[in-house]
C-alpha positions as CSV (number, residue, x, y, z in Angstrom):
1,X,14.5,-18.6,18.3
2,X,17.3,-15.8,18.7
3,X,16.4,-12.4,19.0
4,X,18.7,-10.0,18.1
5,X,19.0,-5.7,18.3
6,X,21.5,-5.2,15.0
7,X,22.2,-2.3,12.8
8,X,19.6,-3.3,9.7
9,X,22.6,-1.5,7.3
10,X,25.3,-4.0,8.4
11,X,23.7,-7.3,8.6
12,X,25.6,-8.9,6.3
13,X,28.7,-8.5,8.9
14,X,26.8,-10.4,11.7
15,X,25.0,-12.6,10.2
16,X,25.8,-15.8,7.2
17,X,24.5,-15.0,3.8
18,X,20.7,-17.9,4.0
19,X,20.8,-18.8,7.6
20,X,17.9,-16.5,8.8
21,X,14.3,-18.0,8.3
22,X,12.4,-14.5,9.5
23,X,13.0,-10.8,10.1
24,X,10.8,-8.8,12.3
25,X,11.5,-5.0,11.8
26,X,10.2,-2.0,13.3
27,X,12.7,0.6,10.9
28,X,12.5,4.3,11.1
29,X,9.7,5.7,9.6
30,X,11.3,8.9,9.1
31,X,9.2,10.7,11.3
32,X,10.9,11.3,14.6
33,X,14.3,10.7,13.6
34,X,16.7,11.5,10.7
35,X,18.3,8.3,9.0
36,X,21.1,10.1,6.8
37,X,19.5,9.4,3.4
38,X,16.1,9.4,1.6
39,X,13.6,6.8,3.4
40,X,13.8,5.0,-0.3
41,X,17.6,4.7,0.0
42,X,17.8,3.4,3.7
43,X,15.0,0.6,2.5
44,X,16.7,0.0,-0.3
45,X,19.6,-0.8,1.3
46,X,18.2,-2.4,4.8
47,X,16.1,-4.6,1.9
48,X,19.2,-5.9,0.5
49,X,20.9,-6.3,3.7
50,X,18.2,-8.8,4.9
51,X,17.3,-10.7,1.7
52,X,21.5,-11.4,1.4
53,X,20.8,-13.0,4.6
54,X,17.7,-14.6,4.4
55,X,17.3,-18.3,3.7
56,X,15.1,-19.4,0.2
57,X,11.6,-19.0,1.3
58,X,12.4,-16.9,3.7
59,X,10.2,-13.8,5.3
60,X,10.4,-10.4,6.7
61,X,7.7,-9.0,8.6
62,X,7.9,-5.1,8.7
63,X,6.2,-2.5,10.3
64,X,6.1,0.8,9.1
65,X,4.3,4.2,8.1
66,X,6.6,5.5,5.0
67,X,4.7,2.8,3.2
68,X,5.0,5.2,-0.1
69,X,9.3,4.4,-0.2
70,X,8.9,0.7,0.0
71,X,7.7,0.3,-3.5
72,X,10.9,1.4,-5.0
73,X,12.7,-0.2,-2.3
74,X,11.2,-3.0,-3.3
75,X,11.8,-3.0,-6.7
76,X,16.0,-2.6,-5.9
77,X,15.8,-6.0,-3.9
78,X,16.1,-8.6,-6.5
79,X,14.3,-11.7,-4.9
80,X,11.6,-10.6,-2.6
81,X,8.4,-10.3,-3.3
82,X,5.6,-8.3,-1.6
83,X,2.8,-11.6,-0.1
84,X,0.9,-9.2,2.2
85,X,-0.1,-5.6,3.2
86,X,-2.6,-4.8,6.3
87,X,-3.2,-1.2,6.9
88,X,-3.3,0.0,10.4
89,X,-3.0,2.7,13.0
90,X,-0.6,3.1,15.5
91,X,-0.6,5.6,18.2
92,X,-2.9,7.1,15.7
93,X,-0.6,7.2,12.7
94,X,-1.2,5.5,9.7
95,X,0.7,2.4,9.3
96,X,1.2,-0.7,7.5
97,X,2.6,-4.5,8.3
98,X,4.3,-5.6,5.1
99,X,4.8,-9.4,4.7
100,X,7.8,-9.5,2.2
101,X,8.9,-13.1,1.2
102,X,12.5,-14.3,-0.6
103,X,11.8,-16.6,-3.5
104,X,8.4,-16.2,-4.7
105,X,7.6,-14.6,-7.7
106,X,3.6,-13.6,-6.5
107,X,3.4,-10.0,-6.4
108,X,0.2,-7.8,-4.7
């Protein structure tokens, strides 16, 4: 396992194109901090980023509360498909884990 702190818009510069099996993500949720774009554009591309990256069959697990921009995010990364979505609070805001997967063609 290798755990690693790296700017989610530049993956593709530190990592291989299919040589990670999982992404675990905590992104902004647009709440306490500006990102420089929409919410739906920094998805979009932080999306791209990891699916370019991911290997086939491969997973991200992210955490988030602007659950309303990941459906069009979504839709802009060719390949991944939503496998799971568990509502929940944090510190009292409403929240969501997202299981996205590379490869699959189920949709929820």
């Amino acid at each position: 396992m290798h755990i690693k702190k790296q700017d989610a818009l530049k993956l593709t510069e530190v990592l291989a194109p299919g040589t990670v099996d999982a992404f675990v993500t905590d992104p902004p949720w647009g709440l306490y901090q500006d990102v420089g774009m929409s919410l739906e554009e920094f998805y979009s591309r932080a999306l791209a980023e990891m699916s370019a990256c991911l290997k086939p069959g491969g997973r991200i697990v992210l955490l988030t509360a602007a659950k309303d921009a990941l459906p069009a995010a979504l839709k802009s990364a060719p390949g991944l498909s939503l496998a799971g979505r568990y509502d929940i609070l944090v510190s009292g805001k409403k929240a969501g884990i997202l299981l996205l997967k590379k490869g699959t063609l189920q949709k929820m």
